[in-house]
C-alpha positions in Angstrom: 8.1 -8.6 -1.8 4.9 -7.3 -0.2 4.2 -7.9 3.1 0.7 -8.4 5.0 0.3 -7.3 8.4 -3.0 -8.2 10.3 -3.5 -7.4 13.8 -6.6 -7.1 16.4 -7.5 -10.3 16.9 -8.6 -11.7 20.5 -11.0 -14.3 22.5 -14.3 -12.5 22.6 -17.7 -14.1 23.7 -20.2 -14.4 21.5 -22.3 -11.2 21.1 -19.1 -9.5 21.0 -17.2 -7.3 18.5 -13.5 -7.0 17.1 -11.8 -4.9 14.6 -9.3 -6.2 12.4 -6.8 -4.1 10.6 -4.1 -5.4 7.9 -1.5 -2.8 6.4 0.4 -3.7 3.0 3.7 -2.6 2.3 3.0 -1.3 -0.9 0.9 2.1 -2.9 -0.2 -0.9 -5.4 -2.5 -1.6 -2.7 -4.9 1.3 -3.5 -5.2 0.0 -6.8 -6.4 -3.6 -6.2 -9.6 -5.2 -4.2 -8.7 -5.7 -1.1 -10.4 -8.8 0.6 -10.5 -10.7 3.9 -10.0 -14.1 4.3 -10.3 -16.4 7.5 -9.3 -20.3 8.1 -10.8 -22.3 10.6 -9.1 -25.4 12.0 -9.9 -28.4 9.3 -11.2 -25.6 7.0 -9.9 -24.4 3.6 -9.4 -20.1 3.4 -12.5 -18.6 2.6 -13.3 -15.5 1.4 -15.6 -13.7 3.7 -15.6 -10.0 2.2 -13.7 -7.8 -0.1 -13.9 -4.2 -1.1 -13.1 -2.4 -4.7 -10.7 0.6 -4.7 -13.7 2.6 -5.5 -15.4 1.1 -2.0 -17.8 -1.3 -3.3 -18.4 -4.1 -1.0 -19.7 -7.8 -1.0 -19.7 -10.6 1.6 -20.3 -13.7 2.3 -24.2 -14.7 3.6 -23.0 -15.7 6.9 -21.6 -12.8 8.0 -24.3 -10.3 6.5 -25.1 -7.6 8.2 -22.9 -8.3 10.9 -19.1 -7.1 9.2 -18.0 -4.0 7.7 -15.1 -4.2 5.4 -13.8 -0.6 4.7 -10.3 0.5 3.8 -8.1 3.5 3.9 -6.0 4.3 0.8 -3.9 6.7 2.3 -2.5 4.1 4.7 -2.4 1.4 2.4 -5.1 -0.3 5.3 -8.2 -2.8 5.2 -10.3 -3.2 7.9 -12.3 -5.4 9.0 -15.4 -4.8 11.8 -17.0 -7.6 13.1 -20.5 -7.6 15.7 -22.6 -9.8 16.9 -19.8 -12.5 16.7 -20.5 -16.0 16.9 -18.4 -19.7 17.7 -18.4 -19.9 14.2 -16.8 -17.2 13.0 -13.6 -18.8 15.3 -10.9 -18.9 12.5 -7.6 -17.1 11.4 -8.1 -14.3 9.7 -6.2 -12.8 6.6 -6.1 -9.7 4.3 -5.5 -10.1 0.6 -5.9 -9.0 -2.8 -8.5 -11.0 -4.7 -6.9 -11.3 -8.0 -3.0 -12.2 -7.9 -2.5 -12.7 -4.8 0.5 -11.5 -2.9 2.2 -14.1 -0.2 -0.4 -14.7 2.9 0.8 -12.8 6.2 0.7 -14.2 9.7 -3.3 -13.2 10.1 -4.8 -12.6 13.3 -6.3 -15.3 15.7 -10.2 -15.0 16.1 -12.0 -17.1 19.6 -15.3 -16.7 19.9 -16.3 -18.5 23.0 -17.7 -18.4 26.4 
């Protein structure tokens, strides 16, 4: 069974910046796109960016301009850099494939507040 493993989560105040990591437990990883998810309180999972094993990237319009998704093969890691953060983007935060997904990790808390 694979297993997730987010981390580097935190409060930060708005303005701010984070970087999240997730490491999978398998050398499939490198062959799928890996996305980020997040879930705020109320909220359904949304997809806010994913990345193709080649490195080809998309997000979602809110977050334009402000993340970076980028991963690391070798390590079987996705990352996930986030500036300019807002009380919006407070939420729970997940890595996963896009297409068959595996079985959701932990995630990482994100608080974005004064």
């Amino acid at each position: 069974q694979v297993q997730l493993v987010e981390s580097g989560g935190g409060l930060v105040q708005p303005g701010g910046s984070l970087r999240l990591s997730c490491v999978a437990s398998t050398s499939i990883f490198r062959f799928s796109t890996m996305g980020w998810y997040r879930q705020a309180p109320g909220k359904e999972r949304e997809l806010v960016a994913d990345v193709t094993t080649g490195g080809s990237t998309r997000y979602m319009d809110s977050v334009k301009g402000r993340f970076t998704i980028s991963r690391d093969n070798a390590k079987n890691m996705v990352y996930l850099q986030m500036n300019s953060l807002k009380p919006e983007d407070t939420a729970v935060y997940y890595c996963n494939r896009l297409d068959d997904r595996w079985s959701w990790g932990q995630g990482t808390q994100v608080t974005v507040s004064s």
